[in-house]
Each structure stands twice: as C-alpha cells, then as structure tokens.
N, C-alpha and C positions, 0 to 999 in steps of 0.2 A: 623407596622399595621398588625394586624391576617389576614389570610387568608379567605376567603370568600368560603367555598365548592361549594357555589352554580356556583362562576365564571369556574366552572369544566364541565359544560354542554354545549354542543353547543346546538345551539336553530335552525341553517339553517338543511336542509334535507340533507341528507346524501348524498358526492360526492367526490372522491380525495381529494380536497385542503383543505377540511378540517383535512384529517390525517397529510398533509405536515407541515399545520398553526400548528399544535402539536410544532414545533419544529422553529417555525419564530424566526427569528432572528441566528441562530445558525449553518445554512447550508452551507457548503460549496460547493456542485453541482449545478451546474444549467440543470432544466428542459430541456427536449428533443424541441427544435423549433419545436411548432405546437401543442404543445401536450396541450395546453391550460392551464396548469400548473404551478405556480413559487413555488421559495422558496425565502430565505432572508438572507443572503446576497447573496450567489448561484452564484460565480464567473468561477468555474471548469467546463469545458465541461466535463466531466468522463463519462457523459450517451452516448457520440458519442464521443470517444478518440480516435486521431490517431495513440496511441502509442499502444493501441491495437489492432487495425486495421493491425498495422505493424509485430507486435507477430504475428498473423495471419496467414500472408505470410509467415514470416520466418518459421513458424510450419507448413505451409501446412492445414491450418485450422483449428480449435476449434470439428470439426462435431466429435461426439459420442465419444467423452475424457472424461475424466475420473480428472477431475480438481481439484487443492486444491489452495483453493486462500486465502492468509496471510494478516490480515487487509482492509477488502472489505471498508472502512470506511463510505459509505451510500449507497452501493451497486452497484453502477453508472456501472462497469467491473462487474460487478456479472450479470447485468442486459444483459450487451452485449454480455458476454459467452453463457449465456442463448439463445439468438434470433441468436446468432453464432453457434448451434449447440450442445453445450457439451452436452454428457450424464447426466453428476451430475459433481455437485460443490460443495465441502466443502467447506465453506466461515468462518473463525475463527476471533473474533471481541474480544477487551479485553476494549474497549471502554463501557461503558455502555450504553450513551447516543447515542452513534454511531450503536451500537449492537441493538438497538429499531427504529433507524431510518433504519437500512437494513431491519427488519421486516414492517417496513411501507410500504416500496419499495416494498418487495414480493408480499404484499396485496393488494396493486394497479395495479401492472404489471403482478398479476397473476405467478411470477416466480415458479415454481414447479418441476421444475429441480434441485433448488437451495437449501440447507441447511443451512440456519447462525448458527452458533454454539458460543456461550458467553464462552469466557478464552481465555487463554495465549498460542499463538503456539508453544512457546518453548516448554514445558513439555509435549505437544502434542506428536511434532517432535520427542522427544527424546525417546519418548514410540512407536512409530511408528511401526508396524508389516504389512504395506501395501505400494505398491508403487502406484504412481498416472502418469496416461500420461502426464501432466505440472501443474508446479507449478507457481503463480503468485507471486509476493510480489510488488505492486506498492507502495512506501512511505511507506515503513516500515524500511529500512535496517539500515539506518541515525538514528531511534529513538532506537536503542539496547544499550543493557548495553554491550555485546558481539557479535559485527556483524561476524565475524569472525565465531563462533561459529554456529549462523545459517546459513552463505552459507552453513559450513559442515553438518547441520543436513538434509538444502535442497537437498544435492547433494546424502541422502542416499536415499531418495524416491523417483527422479524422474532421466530420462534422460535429460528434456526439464525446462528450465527455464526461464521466464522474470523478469526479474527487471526495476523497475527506481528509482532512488536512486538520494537524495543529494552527495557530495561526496567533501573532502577536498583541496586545488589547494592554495600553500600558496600566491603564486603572486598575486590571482583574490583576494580571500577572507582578504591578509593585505590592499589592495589597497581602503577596504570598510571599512571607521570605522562602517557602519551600523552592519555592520557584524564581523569584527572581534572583536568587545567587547566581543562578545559572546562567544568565544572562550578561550582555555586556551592552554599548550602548545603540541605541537605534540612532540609525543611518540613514540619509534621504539621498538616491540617486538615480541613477536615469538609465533604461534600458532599451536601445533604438530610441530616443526622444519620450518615451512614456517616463514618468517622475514617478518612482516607486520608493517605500520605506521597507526597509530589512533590519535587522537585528541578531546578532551571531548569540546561538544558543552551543552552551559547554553539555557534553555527557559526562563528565566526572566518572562517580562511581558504577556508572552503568555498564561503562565498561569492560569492569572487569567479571560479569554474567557471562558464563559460558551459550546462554541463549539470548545474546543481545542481539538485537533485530532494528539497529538504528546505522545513521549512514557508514562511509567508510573511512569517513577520518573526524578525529577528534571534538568540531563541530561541524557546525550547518547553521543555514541562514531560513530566519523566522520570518515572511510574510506580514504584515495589516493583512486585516480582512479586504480592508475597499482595495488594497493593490492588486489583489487578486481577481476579484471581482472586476474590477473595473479595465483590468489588464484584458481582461475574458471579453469583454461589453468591445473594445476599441478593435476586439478581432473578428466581431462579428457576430457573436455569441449570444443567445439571450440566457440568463442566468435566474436557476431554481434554484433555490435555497432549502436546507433541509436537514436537520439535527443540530442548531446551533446551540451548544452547548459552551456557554463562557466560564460556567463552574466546575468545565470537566479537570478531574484529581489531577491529570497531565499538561494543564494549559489550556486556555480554549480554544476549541475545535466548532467546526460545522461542516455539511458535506454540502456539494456541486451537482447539480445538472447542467450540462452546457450543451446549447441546440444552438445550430450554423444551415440558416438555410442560404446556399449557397445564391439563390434565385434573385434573393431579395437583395442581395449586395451591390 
C-alpha cells in the first residue's frame, strides 16, 4: 500500500506526547511517574535509574563534570546527569532511530547541558585529544566487536568510569537454552599481553525490532566478569561492584565504578 503524506501531520495542538507518539511502539524507557507522559512499549526505568543514583555516590556527585556518555540510547541517564549537576555531556549515539529519539528528549526536557552527537564512539575515542571527569557506558560493552579494545580506549580519557555491562558466566548462561543458543564458543585470547576470555553472542530475531537498540552488526563479543574487572585493576583502576545480577532475564549483568587516582601510580 503507498504511503499517504498527508498521514505525516498531526492535527492535535502542539504538546510533549505528541513528539514521543513520533516513535510509539519502538521505546524502550519508560516515562518519569507523574510526568503525565508514556511511551510504548517503555519498560526501563532509565529516567530515574538506581544504577545511576549509585555512580553517584561512588563519584561523589555528577555537579559540574565534565561527562562523556557512550550510547545514551533515549537519553533516560543523559536526562539525569543533566538535573544531577554535570557541566556538559557528550552523549555519542550510532543508532539512528535512537539518536533522534535523544533529540526528542532534549526538546521536551529542555536539556541544554546536553550534546547528542550521531557516530560511532570508537573512532571517536581513538582520535581523542581531551580528557573527560566520567565516562558512562551503560549497555554498550556486550554489543562490541572489540570490548576489550574500548575499556582501553575509556581508560585513556578519564580517571572515573561506570559501566553496566551483560557479561559471560558459563554455568548461568548453559543452564538457559533461551540463552545459550545464542551463543557460540568461548575464546581465550590476549589483548596487549592481558589473557582475556570472549564469546561471540548472535541477535537472531532481535533484529528484526524496528526498535532494536543492540550493536551494528550481527554479533558482538561477551566478556567474563574477571576479564573485565581484572583488565580495569592492571590499568589502574580500583573497582566497585554493584547490581550483580547473574539471573538477570537477558544474561548476567553487574555494573562498574572505576576510580584512577593518577598519584598513586
């Protein structure tokens, strides 16, 4: 059936939800309680995250940083760096459809702090001539072709890091056939001289989600916990631990604080 241009107009008076509707059916946040607001399907709390809440603490507060945040994916932690204090946020999006819905977000929340920038963080990172006071990367590290390769690129530009990351655990993940089909076999190789173990994770049917929010090709390479950790510890890092979750529905996860005092090196 052709497309009808005219179905391109809204017709109600101009007010939030109608930017959100832009994008119904495809959302993964859910609205702030109260804010009079939804999205659809909108299951993530990200606009009030405790795992940010927790960064937080562990950093002694967001107030007048200086942020670079890795895959904002609808702005949800962009949103709350923002009303948390940070100075400026670079926010890097390689999503398309994700990269216009954080522009939604600004628009509505007024964020002006905030920067979203459309591309790929790696060749960012890797051209990098500035440092940032924290770096973010919530659900990013799981969809790399080389994760390995962005801890090191994170750890040249900041002292302070959070992560939350899927992450490999062969006990939890054979015991799921939901989950292990997906998989293929774990790998032990070497990254600069560190001996790390990986495991190529498939997206199959996720794919074809008009609101898929996973890397940009076909798979990505799964982490151990200790390769990550321990990769973190050899650069200097001392490492917080915090929402380890090995039962979580999508694989087990845990999230990162990573403190670098440069003094003590």
């Amino acid at each position: 059936m052709a497309v009808n241009i005219l179905d391109a107009y809204v017709s109600q008076e101009p007010n939030p939800q109608n930017i959100l509707d832009l994008f119904s059916g495809e959302w993964s946040s859910a609205m702030l309680s109260g804010s009079g607001l939804t999205t659809t399907p909108g299951t993530a709390n990200l606009f009030d995250d405790d795992r940010i809440k927790w960064a937080g603490q562990v950093f002694g507060g967001f107030k007048d940083m200086r942020a670079l945040e890795l895959g904002p994916l609808e702005g949800g932690h962009s949103y709350m760096l923002h009303n948390m204090g940070a100075a400026s946020v670079l926010a890097i999006e390689a999503n398309t459809r994700a990269f216009l819905k954080c522009l939604c977000i600004k628009e509505i929340f007024g964020l002006d702090r905030i920067h979203f920038a459309l591309g790929d963080f790696i060749p960012y990172l890797r051209n990098a001539d500035c440092q940032y006071d924290v770096v973010l990367a919530s659900g990013v590290l799981y969809h790399m072709q080389n994760p390995m390769e962005m801890l090191d690129l994170i750890a040249k530009v900041t002292d302070r890091i959070f992560i939350w990351t899927h992450y490999y655990d062969a006990a939890v993940i054979e015991s799921r056939r939901d989950l292990s089909k997906k998989f293929g076999r774990l790998e032990t190789a070497a990254y600069q001289e560190f001996q790390y173990e990986s495991i190529e994770y498939r997206y199959q049917d996720a794919l074809n989600w008009q609101g898929f929010c996973g890397g940009s090709q076909p798979t990505s390479r799964w982490l151990s916990k200790s390769s990550i950790t321990d990769y973190l510890s050899v650069l200097g890092f001392k490492i917080h631990i915090g929402f380890d979750h090995p039962t979580h529905p999508n694989g087990p996860a845990f999230a990162i604080c990573a403190l670098r005092d440069r003094d003590m090196l």
